[in-house]
N, C-alpha and C positions, 0 to 999 in steps of 0.2 A: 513902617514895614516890619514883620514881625521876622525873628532870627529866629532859622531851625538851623540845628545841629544833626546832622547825620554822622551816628558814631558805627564803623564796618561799611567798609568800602565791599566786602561782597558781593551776593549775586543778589540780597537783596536791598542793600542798602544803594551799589549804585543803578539797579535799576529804579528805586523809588526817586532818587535825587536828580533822574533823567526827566522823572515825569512830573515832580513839582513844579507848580507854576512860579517862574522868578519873576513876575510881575507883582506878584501876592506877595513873595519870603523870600530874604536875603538866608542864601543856605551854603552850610559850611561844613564838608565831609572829610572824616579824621577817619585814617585806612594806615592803620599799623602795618599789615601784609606781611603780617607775621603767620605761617602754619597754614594761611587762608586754604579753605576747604575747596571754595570756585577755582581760585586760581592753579591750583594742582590737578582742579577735572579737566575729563571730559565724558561724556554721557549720553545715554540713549534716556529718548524722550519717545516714551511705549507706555506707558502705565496701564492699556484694558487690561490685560489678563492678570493683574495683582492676584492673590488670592485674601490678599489681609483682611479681616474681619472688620476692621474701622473705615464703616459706611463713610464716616464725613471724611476722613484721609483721602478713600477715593474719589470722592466727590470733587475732592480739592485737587486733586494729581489730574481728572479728566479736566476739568476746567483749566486748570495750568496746561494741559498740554493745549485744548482749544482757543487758548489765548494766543501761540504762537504765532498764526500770523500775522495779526494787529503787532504783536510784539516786533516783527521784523519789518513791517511796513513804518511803522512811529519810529521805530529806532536804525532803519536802515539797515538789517542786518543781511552782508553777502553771503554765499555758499560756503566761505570756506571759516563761517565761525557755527553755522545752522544752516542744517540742509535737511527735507524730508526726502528720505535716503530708504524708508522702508526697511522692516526688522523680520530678520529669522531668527526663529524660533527652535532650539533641539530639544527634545523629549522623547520619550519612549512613543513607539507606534499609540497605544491607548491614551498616553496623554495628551497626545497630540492631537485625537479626535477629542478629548473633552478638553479644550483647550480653544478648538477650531468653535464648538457648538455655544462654549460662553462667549468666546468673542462676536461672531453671532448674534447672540441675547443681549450684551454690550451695543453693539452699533446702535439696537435701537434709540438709545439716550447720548450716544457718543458717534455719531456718524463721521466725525473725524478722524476714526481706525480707518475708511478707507477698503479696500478689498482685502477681504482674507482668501487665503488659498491653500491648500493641504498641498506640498510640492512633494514629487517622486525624488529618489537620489539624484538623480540625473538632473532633472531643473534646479536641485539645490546645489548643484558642482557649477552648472549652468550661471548660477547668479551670484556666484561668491567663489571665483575658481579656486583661491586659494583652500578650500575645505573641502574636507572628503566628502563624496556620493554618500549623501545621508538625508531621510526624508526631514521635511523640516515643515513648519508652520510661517508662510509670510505673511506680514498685515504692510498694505501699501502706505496707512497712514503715520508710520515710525520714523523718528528723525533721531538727528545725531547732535548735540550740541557741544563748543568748546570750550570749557568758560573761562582758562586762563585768555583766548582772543575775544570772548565777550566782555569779558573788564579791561581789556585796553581797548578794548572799540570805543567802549562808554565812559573810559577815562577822559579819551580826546573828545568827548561830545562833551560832555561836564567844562572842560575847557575853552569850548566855544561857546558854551552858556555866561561864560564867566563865574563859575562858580568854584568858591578856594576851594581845594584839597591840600589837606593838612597830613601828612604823611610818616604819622606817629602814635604814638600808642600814649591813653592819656589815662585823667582821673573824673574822677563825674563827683560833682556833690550839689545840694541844692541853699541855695542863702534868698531869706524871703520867698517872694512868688520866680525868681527867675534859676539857672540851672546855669551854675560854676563849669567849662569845661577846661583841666586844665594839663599843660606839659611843659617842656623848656621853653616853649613861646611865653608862657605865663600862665595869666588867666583870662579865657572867653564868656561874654556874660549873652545867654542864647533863652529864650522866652519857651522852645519844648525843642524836644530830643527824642530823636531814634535810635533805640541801641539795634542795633543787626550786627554784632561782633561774633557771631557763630558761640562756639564754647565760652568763649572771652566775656560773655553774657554775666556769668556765674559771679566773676570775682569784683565786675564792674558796679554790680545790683545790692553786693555786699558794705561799699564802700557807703551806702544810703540806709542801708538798713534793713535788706530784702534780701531773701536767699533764693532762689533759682533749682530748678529741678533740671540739672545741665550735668551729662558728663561725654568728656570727649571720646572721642576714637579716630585714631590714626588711619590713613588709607594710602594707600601705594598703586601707581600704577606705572606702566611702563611702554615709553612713547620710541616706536618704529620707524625708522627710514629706509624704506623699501625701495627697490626697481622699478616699482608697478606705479608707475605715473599717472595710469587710469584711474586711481584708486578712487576716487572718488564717486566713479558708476555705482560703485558696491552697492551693496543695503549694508546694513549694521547684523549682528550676529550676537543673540541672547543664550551662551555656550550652558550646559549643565554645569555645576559647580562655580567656583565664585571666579569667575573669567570671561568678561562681554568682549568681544573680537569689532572693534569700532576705526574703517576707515575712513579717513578723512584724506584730506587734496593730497596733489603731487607725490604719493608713497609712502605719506603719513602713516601709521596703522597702530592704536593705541590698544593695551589689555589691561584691564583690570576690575576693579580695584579690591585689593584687600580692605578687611574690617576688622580692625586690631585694636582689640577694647584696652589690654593690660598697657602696650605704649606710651596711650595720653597724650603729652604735649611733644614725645622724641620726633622731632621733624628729619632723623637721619635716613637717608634709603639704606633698604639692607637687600642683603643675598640672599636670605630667605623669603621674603617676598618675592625678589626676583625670581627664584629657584619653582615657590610655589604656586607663582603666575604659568609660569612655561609649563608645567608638570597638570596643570588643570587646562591651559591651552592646545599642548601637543598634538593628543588622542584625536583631536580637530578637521589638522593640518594633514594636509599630502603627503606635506614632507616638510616634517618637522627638523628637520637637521637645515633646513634656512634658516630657522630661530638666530641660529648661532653667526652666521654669515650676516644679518643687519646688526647696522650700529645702535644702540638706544640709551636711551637718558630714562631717568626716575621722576616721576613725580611725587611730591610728598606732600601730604595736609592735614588737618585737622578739623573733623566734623563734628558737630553738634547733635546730639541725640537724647529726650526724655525719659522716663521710664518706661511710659507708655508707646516710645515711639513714634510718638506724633508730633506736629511743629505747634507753638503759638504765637501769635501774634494777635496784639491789642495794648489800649490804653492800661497802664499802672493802675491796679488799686488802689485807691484812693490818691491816685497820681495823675489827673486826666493830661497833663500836659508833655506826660513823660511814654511813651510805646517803646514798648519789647517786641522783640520777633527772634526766634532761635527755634532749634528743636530740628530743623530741618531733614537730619540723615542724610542717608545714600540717594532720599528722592530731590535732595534741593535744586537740582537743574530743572527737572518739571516744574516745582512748586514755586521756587526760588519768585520768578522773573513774577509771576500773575502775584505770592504776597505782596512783592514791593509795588508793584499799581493799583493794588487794591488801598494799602497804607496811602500812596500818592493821593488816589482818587479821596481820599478820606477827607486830607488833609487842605484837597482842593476846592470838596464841593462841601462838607461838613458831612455827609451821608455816608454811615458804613456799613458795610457788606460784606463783612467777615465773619460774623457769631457761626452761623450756618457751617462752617467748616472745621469748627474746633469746638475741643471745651471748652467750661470757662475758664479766664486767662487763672482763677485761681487756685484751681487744680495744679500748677505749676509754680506761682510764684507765692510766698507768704513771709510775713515779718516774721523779722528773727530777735 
């Protein structure tokens, strides 16, 4: 039976390790859960009206979102980790009609947006009471994902798969045809390897001899407990400036996230973030002076981003036995879950179905 090693227990690693076959590979997922980027989110899963220039990006963010519900049917996923919850949209009056007419033009190829609707003040108070009479843009096909409760969902399924987790941060090196994985355990001898360690990419690809177009960026967000125990009817809420207003169950209500390049690896929450989440959420709000009256906790992580902005994932150069996947961003909850089954499907059927969505892997990675 051949031995994969799954190195990043995030959103793409243990979603892939969910959907290898263990009849085929004894598999063994090593999850530092250090900085992790998933386990600090939570996210709106909206991608039509991107406006980014990179045709295969979107390609890949529509398909990721079209994946979800195969995603939640194979992996069981309940309401209160992924819910299609439905997304408002704030913009200026004129934006908000060229906004309405490309999503529109989007369904045709993306019919999982679902109904759009141009909403008056009044229906936008109406379906999000907590925010001011403001006309907004809703697409019925929007969901909300969790991903610190989507990696313990599928921590405990990996569990029942019987499959180890290793719960540390290692070193990679290769002797002969097979691939060293090592830490205070020792040494694991694994036949190929998936690195998905987000940023952590960089320094692990260096130890082989490869350098990585990786650099991180910190994000912050700030998790609400509310009165509003309905909270879950909501839709989600895509605020102008860097502030998504995403409720989840029982009076949950998360904001954020900042994108703090100079940070890097600081995993500390600060008051500025806090200060600059409320200060772009406010203007929103009814009445912003609740802010202050719920309790809340910090979320803090560490994302992966290329220069280009975009994710890769595929076989090493000249390494077929070896796959990377990093790059992800602020879109990795879309993206995240459909890379790691597509790498699965890869890995299951020998058939891959990735090129199409990216460059090639070596635009990003090259010997050093």
């Amino acid at each position: 039976m051949e031995k994969i090693a799954v190195i990043g227990g995030g959103i793409i690693g243990m979603t892939l390790a969910n959907y290898l076959d263990t009849s085929k590979f004894e598999v063994t997922l090593f999850d530092a859960k250090e900085g992790q980027a998933t386990r600090a989110s939570a996210g709106i899963i909206s991608p039509w009206l991107s406006k980014r220039r990179n045709k295969q990006w979107y390609q890949l963010a529509k398909d990721g979102a079209a994946f979800f519900p195969k995603l939640i049917q194979d992996l069981a996923l309940d309401d209160s980790i992924y819910k299609q919850s439905g997304t408002l949209i704030f913009r200026t009056k004129e934006a908000l009609e060229d906004l309405a007419a490309l999503a529109e033009e989007r369904k045709k190829e993306a019919p999982e947006i679902g109904d759009i609707s141009l909403l008056s003040a009044e229906e936008t108070a109406k379906a999000l009471p907590l925010l001011k009479p403001t006309p907004s843009l809703f697409v019925s096909g929007g969901g909300r994902l969790d991903g610190h409760a989507y990696l313990s969902h599928l921590a405990a399924r990996l569990e029942q798969k019987r499959v180890q987790v290793v719960s540390e941060r290692v070193q990679l090196r290769k002797k002969a045809t097979q691939w060293l994985v090592s830490g205070t355990f020792g040494h694991k001898s694994f036949d190929r390897v998936i690195l998905a360690p987000g940023p952590s990419l960089k320094p692990l690809l260096e130890e082989i001899g490869i350098c990585a177009d990786i650099r991180p960026q910190k994000g912050q967000l700030i998790v609400f407990q509310t009165p509003y125990l309905h909270s879950q009817e909501w839709p989600v809420a895509m605020l102008e400036g860097e502030a998504d207003f995403i409720p989840f169950n029982n009076g949950t209500i998360l904001v954020g996230a900042t994108h703090e390049n100079d940070a890097r690896w600081d995993l500390a929450p600060t008051e500025a973030a806090y200060q600059q989440l409320i200060q772009n959420t406010a203007p929103f709000l009814t009445d912003s002076d609740q802010l202050a009256t719920w309790t809340h906790t910090m979320r803090v992580g560490t994302r992966a981003y290329t220069s280009d902005f975009a994710p890769f994932f595929a076989p090493v150069p000249e390494e077929p036995t070896l796959i990377a996947a990093s790059g992800l961003g602020s879109s990795g909850l879309t993206t995240g879950p459909y890379i790691g089954y597509l790498i699965a499907d890869y890995l299951n059927t020998g058939t891959w179905r990735g090129e199409h969505y990216q460059k090639p892997i070596g635009t990003y990675l090259s010997r050093i």
